[in-house]
N, C-alpha and C positions, 0 to 999 in steps of 0.2 A: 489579508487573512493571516491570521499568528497562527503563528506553530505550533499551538494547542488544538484549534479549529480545525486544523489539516488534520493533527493525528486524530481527533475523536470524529471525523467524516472518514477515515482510516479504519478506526477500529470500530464502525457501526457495519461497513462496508465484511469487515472479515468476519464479524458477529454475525451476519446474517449467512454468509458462506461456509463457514466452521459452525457455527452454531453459537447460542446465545450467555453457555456457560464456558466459551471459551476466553481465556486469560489472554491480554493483546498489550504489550507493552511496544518501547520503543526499540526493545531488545530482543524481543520475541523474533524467533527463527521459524524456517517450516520444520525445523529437528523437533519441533518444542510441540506442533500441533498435528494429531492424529491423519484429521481428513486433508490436510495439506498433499492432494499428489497433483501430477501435474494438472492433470483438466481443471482442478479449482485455480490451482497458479495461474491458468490463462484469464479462468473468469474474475478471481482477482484482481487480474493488470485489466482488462478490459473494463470492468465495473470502476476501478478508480479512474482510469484514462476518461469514462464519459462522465464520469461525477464531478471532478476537480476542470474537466474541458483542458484538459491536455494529451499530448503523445509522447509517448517513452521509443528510445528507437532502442535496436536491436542491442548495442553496445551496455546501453543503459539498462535494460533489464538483466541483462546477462552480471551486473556488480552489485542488483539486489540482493543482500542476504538476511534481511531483517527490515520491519515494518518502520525502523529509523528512517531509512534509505529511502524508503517511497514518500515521507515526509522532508527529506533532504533534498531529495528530485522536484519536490513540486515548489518548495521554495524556493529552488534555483529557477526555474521556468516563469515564478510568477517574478521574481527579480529581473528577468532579462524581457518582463513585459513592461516594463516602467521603463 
């Protein structure tokens, strides 16, 4: 899967969580989006964990700071499946 495919499964993923006029780059922070508080941040990591069929561990979610980062993670995970 390229690293386009990941972020736009990424950002259909936070589109439906935040809402459908929200702006999702690969820069974009939760500073940047309104409804971003924590309970969306869980359902976020958990919607992408069962979408992409991966697990984030505890270390790893704690260095998310932008929707790059969940695209950086699952390319490392899908690399260490090859």
């Amino acid at each position: 899967m390229s690293r386009q495919q990941i972020f736009d499964g990424i950002e259909a993923i936070a589109k439906k969580i935040f809402g459908d006029g929200t702006i999702i780059t690969e820069e974009t922070t939760s500073a940047d989006i309104e409804k971003w508080d924590s309970m969306n941040h869980v359902i976020l990591i958990a919607t992408i964990e069962k979408e992409f069929v991966v697990t984030f561990d505890i270390m790893e979610i704690i260095g998310i700071t932008k929707f790059g980062d969940f695209v950086d993670l699952i390319e490392k995970k899908q690399d260490q499946c090859k």
